[in-house]
C-alpha positions as CSV (number, residue, x, y, z in Angstrom):
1,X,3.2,0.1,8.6
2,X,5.8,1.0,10.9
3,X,5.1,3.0,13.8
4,X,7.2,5.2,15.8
5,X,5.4,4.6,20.1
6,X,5.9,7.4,22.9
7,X,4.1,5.8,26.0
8,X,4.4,7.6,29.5
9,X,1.7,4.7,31.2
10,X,0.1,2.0,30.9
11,X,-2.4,2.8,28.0
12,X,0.1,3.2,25.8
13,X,2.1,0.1,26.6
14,X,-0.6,-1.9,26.3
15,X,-1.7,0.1,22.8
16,X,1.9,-1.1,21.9
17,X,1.2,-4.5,22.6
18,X,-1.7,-4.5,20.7
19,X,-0.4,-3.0,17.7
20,X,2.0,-6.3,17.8
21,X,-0.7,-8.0,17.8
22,X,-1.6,-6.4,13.9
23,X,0.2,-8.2,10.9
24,X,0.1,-4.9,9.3
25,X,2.8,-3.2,11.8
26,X,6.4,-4.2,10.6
27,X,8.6,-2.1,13.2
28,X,7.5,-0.4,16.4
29,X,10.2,2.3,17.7
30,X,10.3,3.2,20.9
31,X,10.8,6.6,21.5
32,X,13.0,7.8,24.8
33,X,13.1,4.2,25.9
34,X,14.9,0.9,24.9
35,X,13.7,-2.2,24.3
36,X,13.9,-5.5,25.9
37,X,14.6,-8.7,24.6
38,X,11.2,-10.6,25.4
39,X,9.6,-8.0,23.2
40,X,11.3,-9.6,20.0
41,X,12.9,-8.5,16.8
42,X,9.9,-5.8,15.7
43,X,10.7,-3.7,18.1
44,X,13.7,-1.2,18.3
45,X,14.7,2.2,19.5
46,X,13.6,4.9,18.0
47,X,16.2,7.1,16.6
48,X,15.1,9.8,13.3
49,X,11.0,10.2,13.1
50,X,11.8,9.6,9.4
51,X,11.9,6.3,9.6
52,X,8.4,5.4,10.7
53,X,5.2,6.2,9.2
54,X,3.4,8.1,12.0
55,X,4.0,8.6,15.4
56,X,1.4,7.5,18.6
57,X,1.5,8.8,22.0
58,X,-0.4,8.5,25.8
59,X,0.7,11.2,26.6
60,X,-1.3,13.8,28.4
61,X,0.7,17.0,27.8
62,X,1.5,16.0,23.8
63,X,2.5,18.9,22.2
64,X,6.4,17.7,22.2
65,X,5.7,15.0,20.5
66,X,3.0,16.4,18.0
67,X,6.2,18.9,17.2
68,X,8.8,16.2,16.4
69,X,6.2,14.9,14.1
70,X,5.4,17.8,12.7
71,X,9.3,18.5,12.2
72,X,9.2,15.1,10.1
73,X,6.3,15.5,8.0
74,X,4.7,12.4,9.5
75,X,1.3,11.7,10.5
76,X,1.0,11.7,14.9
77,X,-2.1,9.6,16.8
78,X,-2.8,11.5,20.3
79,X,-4.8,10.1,23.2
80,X,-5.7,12.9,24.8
81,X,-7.4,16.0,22.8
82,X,-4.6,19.3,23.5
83,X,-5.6,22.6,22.4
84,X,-4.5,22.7,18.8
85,X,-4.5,26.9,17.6
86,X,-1.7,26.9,16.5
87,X,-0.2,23.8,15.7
88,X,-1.4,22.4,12.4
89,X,-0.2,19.3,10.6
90,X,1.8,19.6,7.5
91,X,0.6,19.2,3.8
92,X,0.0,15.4,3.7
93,X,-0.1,14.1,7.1
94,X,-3.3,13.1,9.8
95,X,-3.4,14.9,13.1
96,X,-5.7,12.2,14.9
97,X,-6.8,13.3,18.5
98,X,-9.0,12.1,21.1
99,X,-8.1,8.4,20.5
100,X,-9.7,7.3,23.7
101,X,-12.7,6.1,25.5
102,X,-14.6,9.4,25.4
103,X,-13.5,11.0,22.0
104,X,-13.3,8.1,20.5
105,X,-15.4,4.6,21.0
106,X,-18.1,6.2,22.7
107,X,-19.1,8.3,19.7
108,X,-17.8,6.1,17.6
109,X,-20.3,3.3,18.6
110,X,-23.2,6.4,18.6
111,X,-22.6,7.1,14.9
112,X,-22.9,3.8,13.9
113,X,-25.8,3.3,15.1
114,X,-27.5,5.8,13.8
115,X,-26.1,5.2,10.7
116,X,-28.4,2.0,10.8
117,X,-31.4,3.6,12.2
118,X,-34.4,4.4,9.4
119,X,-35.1,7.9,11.9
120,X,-33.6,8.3,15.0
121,X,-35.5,10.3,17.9
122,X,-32.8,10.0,20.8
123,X,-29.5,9.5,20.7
124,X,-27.7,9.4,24.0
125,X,-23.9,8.8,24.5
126,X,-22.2,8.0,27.8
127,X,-18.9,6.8,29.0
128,X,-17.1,6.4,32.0
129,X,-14.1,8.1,34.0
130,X,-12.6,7.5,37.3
131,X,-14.2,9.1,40.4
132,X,-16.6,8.7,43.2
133,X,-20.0,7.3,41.7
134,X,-23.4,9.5,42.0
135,X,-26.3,8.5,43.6
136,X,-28.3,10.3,41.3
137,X,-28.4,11.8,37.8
138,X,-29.0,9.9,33.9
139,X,-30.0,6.3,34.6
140,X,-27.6,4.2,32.4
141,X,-27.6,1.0,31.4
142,X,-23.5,-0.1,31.0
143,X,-22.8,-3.9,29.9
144,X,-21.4,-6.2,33.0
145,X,-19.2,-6.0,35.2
146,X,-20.1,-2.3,34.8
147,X,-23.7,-2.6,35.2
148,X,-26.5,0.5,35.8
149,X,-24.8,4.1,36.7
150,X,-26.0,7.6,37.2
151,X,-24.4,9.9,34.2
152,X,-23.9,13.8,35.2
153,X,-24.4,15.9,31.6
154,X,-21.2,16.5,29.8
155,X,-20.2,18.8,26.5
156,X,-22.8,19.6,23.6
157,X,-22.0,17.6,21.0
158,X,-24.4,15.8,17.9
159,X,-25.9,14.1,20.2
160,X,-26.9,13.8,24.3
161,X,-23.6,12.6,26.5
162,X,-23.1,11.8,29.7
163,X,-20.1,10.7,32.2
164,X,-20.2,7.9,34.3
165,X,-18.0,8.4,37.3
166,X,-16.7,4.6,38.5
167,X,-14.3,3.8,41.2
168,X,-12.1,0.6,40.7
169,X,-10.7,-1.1,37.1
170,X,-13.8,-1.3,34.8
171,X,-14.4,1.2,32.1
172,X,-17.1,1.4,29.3
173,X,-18.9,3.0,26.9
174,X,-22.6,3.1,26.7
175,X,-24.9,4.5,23.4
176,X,-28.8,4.5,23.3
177,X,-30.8,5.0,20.1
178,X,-34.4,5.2,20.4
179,X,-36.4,5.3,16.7
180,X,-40.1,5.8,15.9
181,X,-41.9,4.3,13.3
182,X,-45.7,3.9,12.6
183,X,-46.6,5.0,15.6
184,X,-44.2,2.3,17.8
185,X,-40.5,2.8,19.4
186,X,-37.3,0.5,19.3
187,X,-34.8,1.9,21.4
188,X,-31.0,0.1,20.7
189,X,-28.4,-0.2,23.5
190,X,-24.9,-1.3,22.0
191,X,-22.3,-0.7,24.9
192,X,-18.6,-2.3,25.9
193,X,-16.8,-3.0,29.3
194,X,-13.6,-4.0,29.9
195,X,-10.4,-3.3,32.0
196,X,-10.5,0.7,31.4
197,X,-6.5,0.8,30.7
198,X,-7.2,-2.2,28.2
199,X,-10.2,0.0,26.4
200,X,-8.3,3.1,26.7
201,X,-5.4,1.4,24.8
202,X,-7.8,-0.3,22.2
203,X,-8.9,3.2,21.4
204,X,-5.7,4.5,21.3
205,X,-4.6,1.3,18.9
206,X,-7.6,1.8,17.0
207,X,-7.0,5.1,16.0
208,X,-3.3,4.7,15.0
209,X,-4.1,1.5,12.7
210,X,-6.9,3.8,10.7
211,X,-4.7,6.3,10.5
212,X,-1.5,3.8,8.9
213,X,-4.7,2.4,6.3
214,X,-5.3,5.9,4.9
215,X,-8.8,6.2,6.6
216,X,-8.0,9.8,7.6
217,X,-7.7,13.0,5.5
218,X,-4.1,15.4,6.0
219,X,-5.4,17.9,8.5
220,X,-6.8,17.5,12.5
221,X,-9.2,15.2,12.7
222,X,-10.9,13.4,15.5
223,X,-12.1,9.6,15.6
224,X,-15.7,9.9,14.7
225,X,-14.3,11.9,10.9
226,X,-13.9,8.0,9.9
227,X,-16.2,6.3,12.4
228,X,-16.6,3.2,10.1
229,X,-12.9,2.8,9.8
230,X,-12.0,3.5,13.7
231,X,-14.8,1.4,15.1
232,X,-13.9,-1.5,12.4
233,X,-10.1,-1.4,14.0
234,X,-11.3,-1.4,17.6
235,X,-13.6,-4.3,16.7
236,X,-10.3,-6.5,14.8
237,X,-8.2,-5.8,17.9
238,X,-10.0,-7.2,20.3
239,X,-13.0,-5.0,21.6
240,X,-16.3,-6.7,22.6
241,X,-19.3,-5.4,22.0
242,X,-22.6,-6.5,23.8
243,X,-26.5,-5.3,22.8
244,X,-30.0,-5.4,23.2
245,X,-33.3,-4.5,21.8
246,X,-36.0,-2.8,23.2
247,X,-39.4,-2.6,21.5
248,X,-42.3,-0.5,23.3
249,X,-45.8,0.9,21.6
């Protein structure tokens, strides 16, 4: 696949990198920058949108870009999730948003699991975002170097989520399924933990690379419409997942 890379930080330099990484990607074009020579032949300049087969971006304020994408018929991968009214895709191509942390892994990880759940009683989501920690709220249980936070209550969704505030590097996500059975509980904590800019840019990755396979129908979409697909990307480029088990009467 060849894909077309508007990065504005460090997320999406590092999604760049990773999508390197991907025998899969033939051509990465840089849009509104020029490449250097340590980054090798498989990278160029961007030049017509026509050329690629979709288009990725970190940036916060995306509309632009979603435009020129739209303009060439091509599929576009957005970090961030921008109010969409008005803007959608053309016939054919994916409008993928919310390829991050929050929108994306987190719930993600949450819909697999239930997935492989006989009946699930609980299901609580929770990821984190920079900020001053709480000394109070939802007790959660992130993997190392993360380690136990207190979640404040965020949007409705399918299921129970929660934000983390964490000062420093680290970022995760965090989901808890809790299922009942013959009168006894298991409850199922699957989380990740890494350098935050390095899982933000996993997500981001992840969502372009299930986008270039086809694992997307044309329209807006968000990562959890192909959960299987965007989780299985994250997982082949690089993201770590740690769990455990607990059983209770």
């Amino acid at each position: 696949m060849k894909i077309a890379l508007h990065h504005t930080g460090d997320v999406g330099f590092r999604a760049g990198r990773i999508l390197l990484g991907d025998r899969r990607v033939s051509r990465i074009g840089l849009i509104g920058r020029t490449p250097t020579e340590s980054q090798g032949g498989r990278v160029e300049k961007a030049s017509e949108l026509t050329d690629y087969d979709l288009v990725v971006t970190d940036d916060s304020e995306p509309l632009p870009t979603i435009e020129r994408a739209m303009a060439a018929n091509i599929s576009c991968v957005v970090w961030v999730e921008p109010e969409m009214d008005t803007l959608p895709p053309k016939s054919g191509s994916v409008l993928l948003t919310g390829a991050n942390l929050g929108s994306g892994i987190a719930p993600c990880l949450a819909s697999h699991e239930v997935a492989r759940a006989a009946e699930a009683v609980s299901v609580i989501v929770a990821w984190t975002e920079p900020g001053t920690p709480l000394r109070s709220g939802e007790p959660l249980a992130f993997p190392d170097p993360i380690g136990g936070r207190w979640g404040r209550r965020h949007r409705s969704g399918d299921h129970t989520q929660f934000v983390a505030p964490v000062s420093g590097d680290w970022g995760g996500a965090v989901t808890k399924v809790t299922t009942q059975a013959n009168g006894s509980s298991v409850t199922r904590i699957v989380g990740v933990a890494d350098l935050a800019a390095h899982v933000e840019a996993l997500a981001l990755a992840a969502g372009a690379l299930a986008v270039g396979a086809d694992a997307y129908p044309a329209g807006v979409v968000r990562p959890v419409d192909a959960d299987t697909a965007y989780l299985a990307e994250a997982l082949g480029a690089g993201l770590d997942v740690a769990s455990y088990t607990l059983e209770g009467g």
